[in-house]
Backbone as CSV, one residue per row, in Angstrom:
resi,resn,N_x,N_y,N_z,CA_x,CA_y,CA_z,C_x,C_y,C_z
1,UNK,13.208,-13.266,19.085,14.036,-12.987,17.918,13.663,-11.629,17.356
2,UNK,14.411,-10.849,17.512,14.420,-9.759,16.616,14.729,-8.734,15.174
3,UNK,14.158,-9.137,14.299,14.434,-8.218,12.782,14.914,-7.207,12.591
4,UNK,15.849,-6.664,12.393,16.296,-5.322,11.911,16.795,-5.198,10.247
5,UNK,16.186,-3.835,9.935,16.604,-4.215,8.428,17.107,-2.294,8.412
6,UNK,17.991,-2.548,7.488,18.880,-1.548,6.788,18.501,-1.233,5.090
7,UNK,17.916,0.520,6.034,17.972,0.823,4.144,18.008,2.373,4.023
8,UNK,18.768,2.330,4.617,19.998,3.788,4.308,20.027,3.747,3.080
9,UNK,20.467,4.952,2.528,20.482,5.314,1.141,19.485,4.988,0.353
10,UNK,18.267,4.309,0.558,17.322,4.608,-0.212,15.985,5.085,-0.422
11,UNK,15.192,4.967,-1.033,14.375,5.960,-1.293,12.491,5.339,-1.649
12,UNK,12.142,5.756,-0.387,10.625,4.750,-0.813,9.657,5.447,-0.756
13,UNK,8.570,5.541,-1.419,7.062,6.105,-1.800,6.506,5.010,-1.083
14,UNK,5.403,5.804,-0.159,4.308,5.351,0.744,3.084,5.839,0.238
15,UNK,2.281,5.054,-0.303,0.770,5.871,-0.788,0.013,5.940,0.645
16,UNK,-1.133,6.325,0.593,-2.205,5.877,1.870,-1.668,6.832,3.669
17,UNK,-0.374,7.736,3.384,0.553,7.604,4.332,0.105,8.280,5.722
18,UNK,-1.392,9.109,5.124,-1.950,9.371,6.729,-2.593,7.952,7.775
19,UNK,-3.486,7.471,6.527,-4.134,6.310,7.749,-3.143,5.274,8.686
20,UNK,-3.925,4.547,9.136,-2.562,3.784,10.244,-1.765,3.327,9.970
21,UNK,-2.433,2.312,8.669,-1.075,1.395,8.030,-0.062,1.981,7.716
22,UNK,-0.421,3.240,6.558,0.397,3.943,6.092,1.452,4.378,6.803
23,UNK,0.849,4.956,7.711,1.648,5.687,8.866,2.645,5.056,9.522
24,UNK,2.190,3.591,9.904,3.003,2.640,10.511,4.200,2.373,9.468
25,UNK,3.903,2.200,8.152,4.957,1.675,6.972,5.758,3.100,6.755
26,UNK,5.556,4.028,7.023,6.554,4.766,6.955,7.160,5.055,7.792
27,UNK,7.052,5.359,9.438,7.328,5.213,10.624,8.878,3.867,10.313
28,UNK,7.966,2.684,10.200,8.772,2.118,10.077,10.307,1.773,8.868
29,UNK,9.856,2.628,7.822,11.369,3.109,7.029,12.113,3.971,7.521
30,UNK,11.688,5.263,7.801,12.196,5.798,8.381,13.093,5.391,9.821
31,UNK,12.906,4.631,10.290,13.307,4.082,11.772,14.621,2.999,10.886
32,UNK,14.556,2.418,9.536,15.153,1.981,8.747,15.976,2.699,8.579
33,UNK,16.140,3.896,8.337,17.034,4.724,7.448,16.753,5.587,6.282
34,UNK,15.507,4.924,5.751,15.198,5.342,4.569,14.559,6.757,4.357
35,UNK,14.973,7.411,2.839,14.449,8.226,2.726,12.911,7.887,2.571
36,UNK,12.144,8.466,3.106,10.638,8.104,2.619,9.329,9.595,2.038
37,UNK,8.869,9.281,0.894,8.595,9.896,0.338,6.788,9.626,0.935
38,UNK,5.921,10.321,1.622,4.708,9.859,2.028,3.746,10.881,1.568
39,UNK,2.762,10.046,0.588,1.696,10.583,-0.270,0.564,10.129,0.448
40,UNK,-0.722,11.052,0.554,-2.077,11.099,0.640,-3.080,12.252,0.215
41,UNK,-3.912,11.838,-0.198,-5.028,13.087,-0.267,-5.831,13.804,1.128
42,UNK,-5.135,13.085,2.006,-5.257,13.611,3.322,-4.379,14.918,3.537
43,UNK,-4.909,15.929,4.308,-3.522,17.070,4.780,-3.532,16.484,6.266
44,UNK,-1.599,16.331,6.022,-1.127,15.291,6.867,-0.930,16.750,8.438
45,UNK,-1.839,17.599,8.079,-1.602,18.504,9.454,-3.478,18.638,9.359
46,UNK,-4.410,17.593,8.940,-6.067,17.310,9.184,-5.484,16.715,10.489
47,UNK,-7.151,16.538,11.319,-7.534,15.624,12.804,-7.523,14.457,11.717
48,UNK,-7.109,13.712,10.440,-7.772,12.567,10.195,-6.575,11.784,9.842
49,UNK,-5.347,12.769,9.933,-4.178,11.995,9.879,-3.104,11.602,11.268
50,UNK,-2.967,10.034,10.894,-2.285,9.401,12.060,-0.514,9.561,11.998
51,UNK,-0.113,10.415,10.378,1.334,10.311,10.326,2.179,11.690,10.892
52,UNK,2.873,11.548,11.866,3.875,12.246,12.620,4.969,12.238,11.713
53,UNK,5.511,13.873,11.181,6.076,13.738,10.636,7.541,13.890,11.333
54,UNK,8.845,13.639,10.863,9.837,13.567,11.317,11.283,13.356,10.608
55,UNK,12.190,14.061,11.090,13.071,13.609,9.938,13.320,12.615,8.917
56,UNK,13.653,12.462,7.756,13.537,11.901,6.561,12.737,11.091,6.183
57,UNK,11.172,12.262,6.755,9.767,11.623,6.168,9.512,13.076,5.218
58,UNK,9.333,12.974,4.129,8.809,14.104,2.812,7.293,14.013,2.849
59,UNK,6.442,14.877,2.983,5.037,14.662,2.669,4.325,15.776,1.131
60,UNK,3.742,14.320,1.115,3.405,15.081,-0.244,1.685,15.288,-0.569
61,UNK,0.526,16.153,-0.539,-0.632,15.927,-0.604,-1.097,15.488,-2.057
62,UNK,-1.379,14.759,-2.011,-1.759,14.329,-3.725,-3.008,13.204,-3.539
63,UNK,-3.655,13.619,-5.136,-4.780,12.897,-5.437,-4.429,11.450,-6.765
64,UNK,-4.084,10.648,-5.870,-3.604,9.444,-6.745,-4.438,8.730,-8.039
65,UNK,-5.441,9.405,-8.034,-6.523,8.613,-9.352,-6.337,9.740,-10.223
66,UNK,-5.183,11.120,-10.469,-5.160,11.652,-11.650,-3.872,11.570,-11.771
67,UNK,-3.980,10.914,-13.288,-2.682,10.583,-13.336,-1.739,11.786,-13.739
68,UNK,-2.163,12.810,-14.054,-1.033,13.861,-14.430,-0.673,14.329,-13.524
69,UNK,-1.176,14.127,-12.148,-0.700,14.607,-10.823,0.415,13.738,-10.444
70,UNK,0.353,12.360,-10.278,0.865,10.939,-10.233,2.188,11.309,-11.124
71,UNK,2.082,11.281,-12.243,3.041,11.439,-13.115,4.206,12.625,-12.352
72,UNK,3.838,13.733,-12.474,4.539,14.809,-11.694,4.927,14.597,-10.768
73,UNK,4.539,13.578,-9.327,5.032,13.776,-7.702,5.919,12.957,-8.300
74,UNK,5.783,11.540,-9.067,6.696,10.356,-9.032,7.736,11.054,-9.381
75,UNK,7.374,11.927,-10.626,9.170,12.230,-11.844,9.745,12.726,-10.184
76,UNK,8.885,14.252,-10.177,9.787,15.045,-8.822,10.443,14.359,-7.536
77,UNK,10.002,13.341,-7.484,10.414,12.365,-5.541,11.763,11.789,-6.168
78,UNK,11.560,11.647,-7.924,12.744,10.655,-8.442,13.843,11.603,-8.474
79,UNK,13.659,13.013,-9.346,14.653,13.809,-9.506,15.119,14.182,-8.361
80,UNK,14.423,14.542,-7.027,15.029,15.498,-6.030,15.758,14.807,-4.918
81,UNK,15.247,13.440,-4.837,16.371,12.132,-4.264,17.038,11.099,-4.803
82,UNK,17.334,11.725,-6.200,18.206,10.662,-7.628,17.403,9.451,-7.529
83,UNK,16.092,8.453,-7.502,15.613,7.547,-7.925,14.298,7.585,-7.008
84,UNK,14.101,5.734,-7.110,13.156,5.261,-5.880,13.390,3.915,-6.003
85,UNK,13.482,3.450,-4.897,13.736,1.997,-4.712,12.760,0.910,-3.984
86,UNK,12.188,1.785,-3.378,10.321,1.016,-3.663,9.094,1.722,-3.550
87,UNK,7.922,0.818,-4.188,6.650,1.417,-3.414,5.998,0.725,-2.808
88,UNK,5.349,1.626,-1.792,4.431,0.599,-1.091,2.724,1.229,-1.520
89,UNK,2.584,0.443,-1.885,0.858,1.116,-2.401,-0.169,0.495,-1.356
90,UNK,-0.199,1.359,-0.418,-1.247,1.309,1.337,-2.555,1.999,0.683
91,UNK,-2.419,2.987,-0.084,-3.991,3.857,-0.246,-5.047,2.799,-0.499
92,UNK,-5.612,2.678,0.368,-6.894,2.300,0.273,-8.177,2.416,1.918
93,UNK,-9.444,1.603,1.329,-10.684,1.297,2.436,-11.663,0.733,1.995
94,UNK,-12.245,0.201,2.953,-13.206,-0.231,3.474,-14.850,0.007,3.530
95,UNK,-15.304,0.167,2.579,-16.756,0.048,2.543,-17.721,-1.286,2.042
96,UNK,-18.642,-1.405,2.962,-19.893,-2.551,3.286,-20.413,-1.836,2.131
97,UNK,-21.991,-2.318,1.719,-22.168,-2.186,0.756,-23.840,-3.485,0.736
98,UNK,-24.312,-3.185,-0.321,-25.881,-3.996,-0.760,-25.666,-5.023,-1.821
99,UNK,-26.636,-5.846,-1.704,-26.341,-6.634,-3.169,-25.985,-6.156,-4.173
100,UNK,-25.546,-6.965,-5.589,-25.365,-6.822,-6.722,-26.352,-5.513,-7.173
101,UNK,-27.341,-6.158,-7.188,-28.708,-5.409,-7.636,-28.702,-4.127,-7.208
102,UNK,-28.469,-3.757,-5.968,-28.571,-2.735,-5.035,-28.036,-1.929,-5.183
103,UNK,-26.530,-2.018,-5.698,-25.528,-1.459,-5.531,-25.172,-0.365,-6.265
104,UNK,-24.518,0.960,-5.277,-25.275,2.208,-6.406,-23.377,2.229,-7.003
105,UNK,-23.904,3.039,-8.395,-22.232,2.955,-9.471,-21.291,3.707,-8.735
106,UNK,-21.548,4.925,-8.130,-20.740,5.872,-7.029,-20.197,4.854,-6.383
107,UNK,-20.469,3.564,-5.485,-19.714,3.399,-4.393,-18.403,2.440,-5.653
108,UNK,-19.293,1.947,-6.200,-18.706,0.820,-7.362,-16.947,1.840,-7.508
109,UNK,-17.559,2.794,-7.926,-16.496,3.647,-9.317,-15.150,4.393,-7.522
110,UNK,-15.598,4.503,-6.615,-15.019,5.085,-5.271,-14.065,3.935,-4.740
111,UNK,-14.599,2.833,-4.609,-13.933,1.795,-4.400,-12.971,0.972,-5.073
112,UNK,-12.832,1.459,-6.535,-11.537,0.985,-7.519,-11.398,1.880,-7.531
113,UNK,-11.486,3.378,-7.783,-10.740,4.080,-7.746,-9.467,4.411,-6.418
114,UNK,-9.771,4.226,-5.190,-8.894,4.249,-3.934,-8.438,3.371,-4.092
115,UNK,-8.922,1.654,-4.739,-8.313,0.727,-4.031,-7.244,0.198,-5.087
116,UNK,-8.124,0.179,-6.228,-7.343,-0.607,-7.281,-6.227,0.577,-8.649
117,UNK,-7.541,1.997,-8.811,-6.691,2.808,-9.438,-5.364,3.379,-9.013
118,UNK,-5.247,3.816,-7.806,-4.672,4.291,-7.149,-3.041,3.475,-6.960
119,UNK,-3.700,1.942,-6.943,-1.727,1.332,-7.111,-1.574,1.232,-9.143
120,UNK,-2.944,1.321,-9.120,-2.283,1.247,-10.779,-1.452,2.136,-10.828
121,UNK,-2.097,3.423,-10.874,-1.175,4.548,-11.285,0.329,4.967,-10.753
122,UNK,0.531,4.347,-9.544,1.729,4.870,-8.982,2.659,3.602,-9.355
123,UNK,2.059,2.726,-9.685,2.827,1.448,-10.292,3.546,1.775,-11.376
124,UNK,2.105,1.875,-12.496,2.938,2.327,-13.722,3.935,3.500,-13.420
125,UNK,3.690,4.484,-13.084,4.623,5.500,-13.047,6.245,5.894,-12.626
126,UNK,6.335,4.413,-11.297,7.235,4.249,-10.910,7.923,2.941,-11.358
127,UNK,7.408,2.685,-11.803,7.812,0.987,-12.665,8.984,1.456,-13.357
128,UNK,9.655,2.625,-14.058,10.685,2.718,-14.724,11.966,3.158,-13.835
129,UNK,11.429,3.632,-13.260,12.418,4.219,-11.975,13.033,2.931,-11.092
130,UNK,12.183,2.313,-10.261,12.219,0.998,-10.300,12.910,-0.012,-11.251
131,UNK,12.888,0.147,-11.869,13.653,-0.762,-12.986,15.066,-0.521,-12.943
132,UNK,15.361,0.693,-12.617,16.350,1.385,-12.612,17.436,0.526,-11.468
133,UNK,16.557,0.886,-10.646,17.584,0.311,-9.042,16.969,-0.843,-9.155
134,UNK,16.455,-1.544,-9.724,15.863,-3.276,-9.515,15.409,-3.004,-8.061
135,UNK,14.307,-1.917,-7.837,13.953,-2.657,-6.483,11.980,-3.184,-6.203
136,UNK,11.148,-2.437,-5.694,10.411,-3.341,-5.430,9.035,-2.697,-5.165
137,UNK,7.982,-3.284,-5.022,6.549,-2.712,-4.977,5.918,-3.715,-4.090
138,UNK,5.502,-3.367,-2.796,4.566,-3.928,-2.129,3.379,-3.241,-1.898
139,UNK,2.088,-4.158,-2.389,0.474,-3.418,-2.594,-0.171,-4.335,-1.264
140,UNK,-0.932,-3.304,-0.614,-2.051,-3.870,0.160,-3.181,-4.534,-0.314
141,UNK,-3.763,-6.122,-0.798,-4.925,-6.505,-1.421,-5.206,-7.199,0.344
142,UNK,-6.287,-7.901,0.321,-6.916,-8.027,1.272,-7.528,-9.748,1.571
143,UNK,-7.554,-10.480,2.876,-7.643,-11.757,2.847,-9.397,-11.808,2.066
144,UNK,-10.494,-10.891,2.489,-11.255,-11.538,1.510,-11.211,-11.471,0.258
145,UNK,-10.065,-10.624,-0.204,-10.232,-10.682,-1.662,-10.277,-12.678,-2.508
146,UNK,-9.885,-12.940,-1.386,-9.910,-14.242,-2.220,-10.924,-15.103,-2.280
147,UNK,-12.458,-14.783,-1.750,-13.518,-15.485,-2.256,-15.057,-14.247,-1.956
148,UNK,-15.715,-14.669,-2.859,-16.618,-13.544,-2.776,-17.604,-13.679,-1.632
149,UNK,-18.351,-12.687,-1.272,-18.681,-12.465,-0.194,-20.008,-11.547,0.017
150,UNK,-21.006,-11.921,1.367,-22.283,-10.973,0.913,-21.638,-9.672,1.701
151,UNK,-22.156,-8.802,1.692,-21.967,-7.198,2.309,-20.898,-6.432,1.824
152,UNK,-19.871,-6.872,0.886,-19.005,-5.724,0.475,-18.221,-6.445,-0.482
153,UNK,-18.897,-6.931,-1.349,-18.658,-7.586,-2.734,-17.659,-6.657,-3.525
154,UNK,-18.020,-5.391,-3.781,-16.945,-4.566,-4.116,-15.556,-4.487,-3.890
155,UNK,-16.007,-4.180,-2.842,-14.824,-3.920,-2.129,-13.652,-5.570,-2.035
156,UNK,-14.000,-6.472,-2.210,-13.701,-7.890,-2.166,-12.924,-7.776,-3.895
157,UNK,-13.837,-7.376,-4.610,-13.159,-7.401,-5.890,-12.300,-6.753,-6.159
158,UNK,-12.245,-5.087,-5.916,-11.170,-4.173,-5.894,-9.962,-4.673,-5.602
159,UNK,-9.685,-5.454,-4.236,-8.565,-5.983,-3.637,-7.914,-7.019,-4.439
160,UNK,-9.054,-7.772,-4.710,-8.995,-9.314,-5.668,-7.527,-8.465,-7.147
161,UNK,-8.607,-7.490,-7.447,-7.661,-6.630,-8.346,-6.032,-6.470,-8.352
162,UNK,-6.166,-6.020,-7.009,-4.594,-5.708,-6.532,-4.105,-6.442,-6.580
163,UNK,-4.321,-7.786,-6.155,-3.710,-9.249,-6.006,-3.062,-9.329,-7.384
164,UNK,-3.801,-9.396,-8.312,-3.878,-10.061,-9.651,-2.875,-8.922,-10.045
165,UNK,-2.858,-7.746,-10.130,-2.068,-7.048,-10.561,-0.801,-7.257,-10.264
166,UNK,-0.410,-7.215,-8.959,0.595,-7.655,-8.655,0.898,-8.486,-9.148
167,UNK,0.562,-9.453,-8.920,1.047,-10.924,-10.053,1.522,-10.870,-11.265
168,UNK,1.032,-10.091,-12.304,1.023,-9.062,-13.294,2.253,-8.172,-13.334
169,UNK,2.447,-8.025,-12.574,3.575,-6.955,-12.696,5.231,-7.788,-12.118
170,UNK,4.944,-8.893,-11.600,5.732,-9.576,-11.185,6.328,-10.275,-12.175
171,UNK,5.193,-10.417,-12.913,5.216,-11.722,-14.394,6.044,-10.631,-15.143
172,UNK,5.805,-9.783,-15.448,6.409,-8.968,-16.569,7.446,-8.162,-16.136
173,UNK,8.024,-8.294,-14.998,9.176,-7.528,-14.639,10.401,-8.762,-13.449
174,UNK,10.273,-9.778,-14.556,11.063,-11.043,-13.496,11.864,-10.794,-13.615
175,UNK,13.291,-10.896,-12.524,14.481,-10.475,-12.435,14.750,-8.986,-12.251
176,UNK,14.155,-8.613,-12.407,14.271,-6.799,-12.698,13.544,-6.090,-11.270
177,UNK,12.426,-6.155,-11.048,11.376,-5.549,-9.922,10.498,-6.759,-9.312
178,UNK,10.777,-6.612,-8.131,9.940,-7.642,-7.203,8.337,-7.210,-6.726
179,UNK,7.219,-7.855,-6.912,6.218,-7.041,-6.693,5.539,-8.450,-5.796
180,UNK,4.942,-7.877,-4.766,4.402,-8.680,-3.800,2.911,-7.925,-3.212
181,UNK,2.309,-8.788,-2.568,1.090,-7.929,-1.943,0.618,-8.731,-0.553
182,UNK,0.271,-8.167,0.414,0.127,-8.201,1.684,-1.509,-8.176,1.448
183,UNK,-1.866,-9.463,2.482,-3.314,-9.373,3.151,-3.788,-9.724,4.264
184,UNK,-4.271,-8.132,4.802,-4.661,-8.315,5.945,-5.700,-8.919,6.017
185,UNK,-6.619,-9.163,7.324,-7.654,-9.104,7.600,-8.564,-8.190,7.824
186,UNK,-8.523,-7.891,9.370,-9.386,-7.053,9.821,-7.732,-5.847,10.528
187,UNK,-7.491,-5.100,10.095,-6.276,-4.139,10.925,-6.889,-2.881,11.932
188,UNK,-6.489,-3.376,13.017,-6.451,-2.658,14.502,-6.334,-1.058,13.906
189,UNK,-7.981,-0.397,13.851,-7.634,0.983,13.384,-8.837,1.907,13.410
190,UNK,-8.989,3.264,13.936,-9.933,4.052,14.518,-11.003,3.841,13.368
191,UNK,-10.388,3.552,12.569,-12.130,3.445,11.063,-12.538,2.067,11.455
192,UNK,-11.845,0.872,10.855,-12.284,-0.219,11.361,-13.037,-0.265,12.848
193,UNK,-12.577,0.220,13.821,-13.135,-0.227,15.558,-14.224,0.343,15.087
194,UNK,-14.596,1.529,14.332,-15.860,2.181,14.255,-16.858,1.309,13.630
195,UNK,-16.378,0.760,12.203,-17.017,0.150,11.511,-17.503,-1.628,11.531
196,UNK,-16.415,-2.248,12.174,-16.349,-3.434,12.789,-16.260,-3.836,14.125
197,UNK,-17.655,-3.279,14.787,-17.535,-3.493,15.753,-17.750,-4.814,16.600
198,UNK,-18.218,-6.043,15.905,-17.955,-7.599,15.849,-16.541,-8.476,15.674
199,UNK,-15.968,-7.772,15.101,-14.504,-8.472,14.962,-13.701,-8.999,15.940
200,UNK,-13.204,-9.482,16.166,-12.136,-10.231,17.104,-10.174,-10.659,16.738
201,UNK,-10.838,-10.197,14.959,-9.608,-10.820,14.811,-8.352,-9.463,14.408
202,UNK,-8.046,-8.838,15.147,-7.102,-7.097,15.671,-6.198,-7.595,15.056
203,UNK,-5.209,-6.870,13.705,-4.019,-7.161,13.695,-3.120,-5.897,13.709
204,UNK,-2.332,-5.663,14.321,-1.724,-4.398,14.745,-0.962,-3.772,13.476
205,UNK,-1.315,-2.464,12.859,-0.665,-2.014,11.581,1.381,-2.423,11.850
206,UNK,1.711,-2.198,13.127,3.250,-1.938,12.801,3.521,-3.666,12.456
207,UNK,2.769,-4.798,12.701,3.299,-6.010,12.724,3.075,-6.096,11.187
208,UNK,2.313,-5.572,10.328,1.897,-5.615,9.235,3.169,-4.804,8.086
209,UNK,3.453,-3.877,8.698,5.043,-3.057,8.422,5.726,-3.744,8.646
210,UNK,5.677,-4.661,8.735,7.577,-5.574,9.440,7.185,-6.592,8.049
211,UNK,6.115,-6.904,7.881,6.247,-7.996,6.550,6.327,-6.929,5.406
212,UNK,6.009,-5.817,5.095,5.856,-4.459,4.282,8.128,-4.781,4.095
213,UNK,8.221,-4.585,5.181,9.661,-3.954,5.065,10.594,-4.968,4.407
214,UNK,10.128,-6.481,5.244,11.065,-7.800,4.857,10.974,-7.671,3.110
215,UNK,9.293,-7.732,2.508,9.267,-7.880,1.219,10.222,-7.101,0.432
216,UNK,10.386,-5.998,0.979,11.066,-4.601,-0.054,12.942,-4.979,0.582
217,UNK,13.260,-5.808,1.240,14.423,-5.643,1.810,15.129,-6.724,1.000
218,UNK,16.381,-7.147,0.719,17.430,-8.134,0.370,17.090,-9.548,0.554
219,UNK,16.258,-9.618,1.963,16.103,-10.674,2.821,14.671,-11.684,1.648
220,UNK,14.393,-10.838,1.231,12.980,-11.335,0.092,13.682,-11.256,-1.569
221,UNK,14.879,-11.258,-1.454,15.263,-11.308,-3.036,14.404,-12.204,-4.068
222,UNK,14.404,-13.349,-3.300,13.901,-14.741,-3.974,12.210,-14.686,-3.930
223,UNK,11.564,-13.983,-4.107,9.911,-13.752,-3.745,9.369,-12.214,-4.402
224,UNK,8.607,-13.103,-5.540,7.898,-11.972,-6.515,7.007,-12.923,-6.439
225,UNK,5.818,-12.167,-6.575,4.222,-12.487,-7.400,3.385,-13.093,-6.363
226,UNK,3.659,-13.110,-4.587,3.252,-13.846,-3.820,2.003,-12.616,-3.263
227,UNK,1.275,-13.465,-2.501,0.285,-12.749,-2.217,0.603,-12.960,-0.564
228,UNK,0.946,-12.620,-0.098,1.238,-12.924,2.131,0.641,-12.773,2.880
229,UNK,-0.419,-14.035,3.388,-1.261,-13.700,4.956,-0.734,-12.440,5.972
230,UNK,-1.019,-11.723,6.261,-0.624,-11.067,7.431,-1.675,-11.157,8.316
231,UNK,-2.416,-12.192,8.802,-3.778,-11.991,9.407,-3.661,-13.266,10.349
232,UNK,-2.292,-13.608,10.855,-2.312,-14.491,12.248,-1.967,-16.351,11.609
233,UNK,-2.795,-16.400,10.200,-2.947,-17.792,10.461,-3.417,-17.891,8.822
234,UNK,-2.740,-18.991,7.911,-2.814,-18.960,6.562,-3.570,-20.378,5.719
């Protein structure tokens, strides 16, 4: 069985848009139709970016934890393609980490800032625009965010964050903006293979884009505030 989804004429912000996921979720709008607007603090012409750019992909270099920067790309992506009709908030990673005790405030303050500041800000910012076209926000939180954990407790909470936010933003924008969040597991990707080199459980970024796309598409009208396995098995 095969999915195809249509979204010509509109207009979507990709945070995160060099790493794989990212890359894959815009790849895959674009292959949609869509205009896609793709943000990172990566330069998407670094060795560290995986996104190929290509017709009606926009790249934009930006640092998503200041918000007067945030403020500016959103207004400009809105004015120069008349709106936005979703986001997908991908910016984020992955760092292990020491006990409670251990744990130095740098990694603490690095790890909400990528994981959790980063959809704040493009949330709020695009939340009115959004409102506009009633369309939609899908955030990357993560399957351990949902119970705590030894070696990267942080990082477990950050995500936990996203979750909850979403929920949050779902609650307060019912009928109006659909906000959902995707959790992976472990995703098939040159940082992860480096860093997890025990894992077994590979989930391929583009299969992870196909639930990215359903959420933001017609086909998910009826589904706000959910949190979605993408990790094989729920």
């Amino acid at each position: 069985m095969n999915a195809e989804f249509d979204f010509s004429d509109d207009v979507v912000i990709v945070t995160g848009a060099c790493g794989a996921l990212g890359s894959a979720v815009c790849e895959a709008f674009q292959r949609a139709g869509a205009t896609v607007a793709a943000i990172d603090v990566v330069d998407v012409e670094s060795d560290d970016s995986l996104l190929e750019l290509a017709d009606g992909i926009h790249f934009y270099q930006v640092d998503l934890t200041e918000e007067t920067i945030v403020i500016e790309t959103v207004q400009g992506i809105a004015s120069e393609f008349g709106g936005i009709d979703a986001l997908c908030n991908v910016a984020g990673t992955w760092r292990g980490g020491n006990p409670v005790e251990d744990t130095d405030t740098e990694l603490f303050d690095f790890l909400f800032d990528v994981n959790l500041k980063t959809m704040f800000l493009a949330s709020k910012h695009a939340l009115p625009h959004l409102q506009e076209s009633e369309g939609a926000i899908v955030s990357v939180s993560a399957r351990s965010s949902l119970e705590g954990g030894s070696g990267d407790g942080i990082y477990r909470a950050s995500k936990a964050g996203v979750r909850l936010l979403t929920e949050t933003i779902a609650e307060e924008n019912t009928g109006v903006v659909r906000a959902n969040a995707v959790m992976p597991s472990v995703l098939d990707t040159p940082m992860n293979r480096e860093m997890m080199t025990h894992s077994d459980d590979w989930v391929d970024p583009s299969d992870v884009a196909q639930v990215i796309l359903f959420l933001c598409s017609d086909a998910a009208r009826v589904t706000s505030g959910a949190a979605v396995p993408v990790y094989g098995e729920a």
